[in-house]
N, C-alpha and C positions, 0 to 999 in steps of 0.2 A: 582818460576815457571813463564815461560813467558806466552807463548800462547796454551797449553797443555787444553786437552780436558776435564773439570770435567762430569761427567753425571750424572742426578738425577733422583731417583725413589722414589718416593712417592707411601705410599699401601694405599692411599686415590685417587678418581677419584674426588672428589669435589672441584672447583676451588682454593675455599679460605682454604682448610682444613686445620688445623695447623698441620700437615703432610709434607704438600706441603711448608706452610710458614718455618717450620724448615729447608726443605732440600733448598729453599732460602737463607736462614739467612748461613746455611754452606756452598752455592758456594760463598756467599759477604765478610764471614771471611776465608777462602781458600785464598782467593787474586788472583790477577791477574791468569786468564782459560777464556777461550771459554768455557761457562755454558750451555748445552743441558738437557730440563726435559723431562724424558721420558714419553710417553702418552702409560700410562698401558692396558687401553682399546680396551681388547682384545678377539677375540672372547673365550668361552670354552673351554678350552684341551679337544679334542675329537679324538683318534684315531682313530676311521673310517673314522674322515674329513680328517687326518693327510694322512690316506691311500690314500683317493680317490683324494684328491686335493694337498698336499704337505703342505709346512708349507706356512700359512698367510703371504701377505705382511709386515702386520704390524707387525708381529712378526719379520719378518724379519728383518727389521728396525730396531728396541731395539737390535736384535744382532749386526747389526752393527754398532751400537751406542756403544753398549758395548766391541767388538776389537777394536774400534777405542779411544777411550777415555784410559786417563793414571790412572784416578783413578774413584770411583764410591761412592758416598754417598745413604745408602741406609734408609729409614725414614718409620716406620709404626706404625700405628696405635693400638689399642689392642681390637680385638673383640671377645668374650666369651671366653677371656684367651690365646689369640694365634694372628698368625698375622692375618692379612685381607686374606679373599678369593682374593680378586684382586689382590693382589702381589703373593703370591702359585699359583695363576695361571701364573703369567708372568712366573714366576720361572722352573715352569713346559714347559713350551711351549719353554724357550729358551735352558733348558737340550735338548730338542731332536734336537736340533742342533749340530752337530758334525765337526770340532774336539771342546772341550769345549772352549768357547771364556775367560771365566775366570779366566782360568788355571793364577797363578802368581798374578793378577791384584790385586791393592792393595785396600781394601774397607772397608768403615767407617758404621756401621749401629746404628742408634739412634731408636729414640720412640719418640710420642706426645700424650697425651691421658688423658681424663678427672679425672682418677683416681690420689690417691696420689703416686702409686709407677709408673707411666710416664709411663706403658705399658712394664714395665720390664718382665715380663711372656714372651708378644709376640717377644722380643726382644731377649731374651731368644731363644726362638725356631726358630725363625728368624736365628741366628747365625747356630743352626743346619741344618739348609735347605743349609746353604752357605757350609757345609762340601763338599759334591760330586763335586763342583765347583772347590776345589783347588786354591780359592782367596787365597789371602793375608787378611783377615779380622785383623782389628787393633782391640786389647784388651782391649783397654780404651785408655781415661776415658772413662765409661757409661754414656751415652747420652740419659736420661730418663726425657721428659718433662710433669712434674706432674702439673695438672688444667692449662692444654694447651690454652684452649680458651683464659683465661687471662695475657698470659705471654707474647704477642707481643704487642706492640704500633701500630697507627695507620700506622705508616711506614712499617711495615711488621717487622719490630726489635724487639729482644729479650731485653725485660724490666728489666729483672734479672740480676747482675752482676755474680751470681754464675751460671747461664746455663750458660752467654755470656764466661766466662770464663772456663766453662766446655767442651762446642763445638768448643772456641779457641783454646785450650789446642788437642782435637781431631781430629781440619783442621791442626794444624804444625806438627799431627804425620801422620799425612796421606802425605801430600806434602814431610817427610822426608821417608815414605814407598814409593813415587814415586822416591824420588833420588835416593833413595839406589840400 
């Protein structure tokens, strides 16, 4: 891929989350894209606001962040068994955008999370939030990174050869979901 747009969502808001550092580590093994992270921080889904003021700027933005970009890695976190509030809310506010900007787009979703199974649960339900979208969501490999804190070096790099080559193996099928 030349100069094609990756975009990344991280369902962490915390700078350094190892959320954030995964969905790094997949635009740098992607290879060559224009790498955009998207800033999830957004207000509440509130339909009264929705009514009385329209849809947020900032939402606005991530939408079109997301028609514009050719593929999407999507990276969250696992909190009481499920993904983050912070990303079901992105998720939620850019549904009510129509027509769906996801329709087709082809998307990678992993996990980072203290536990040993890498947030498999919320990755899990993750994947079923992406149904109404009509992505292209890739099947594998599963992208579960288990005792997250300790799997990056100080470089932001994934320490492990079995993730490195796990998220390898899921950035060449996502770049071969954007050829095809």
């Amino acid at each position: 891929m030349s100069d094609g747009l990756l975009l990344g969502l991280s369902g962490s808001l915390r700078t350094e989350s190892v959320n954030r550092k995964l969905v790094r580590e997949a635009a740098r093994l992607y290879g060559p894209a224009r790498f955009i992270e998207a800033d999830l921080a957004l207000p509440l889904y509130d339909g009264d606001v929705e009514s009385a003021e329209g849809i947020p700027p900032a939402v606005q933005v991530l939408v079109d962040q997301i028609e514009a970009a050719e593929a999407i890695v999507i990276s969250t976190p696992e909190y009481n068994k499920g993904p983050s509030g912070v990303l079901k809310n992105a998720l939620d506010w850019v549904s009510r955008v129509k027509p769906v900007r996801w329709a087709d787009k082809p998307v990678a979703v992993m996990s980072a999370a203290a536990g040993r199974a890498g947030g498999e649960r919320a990755q899990l339900i993750l994947r079923t939030f992406m149904v109404p979208f009509r992505a292209r969501v890739m099947a594998g490999p599963e992208m579960h990174l288990a005792n997250a804190a300790n799997q990056f070096g100080e470089d932001g790099q994934l320490t492990s050869d079995q993730y490195l080559r796990t998220l390898q193996e899921l950035m060449d099928g996502l770049k071969a979901e954007v050829a095809r």
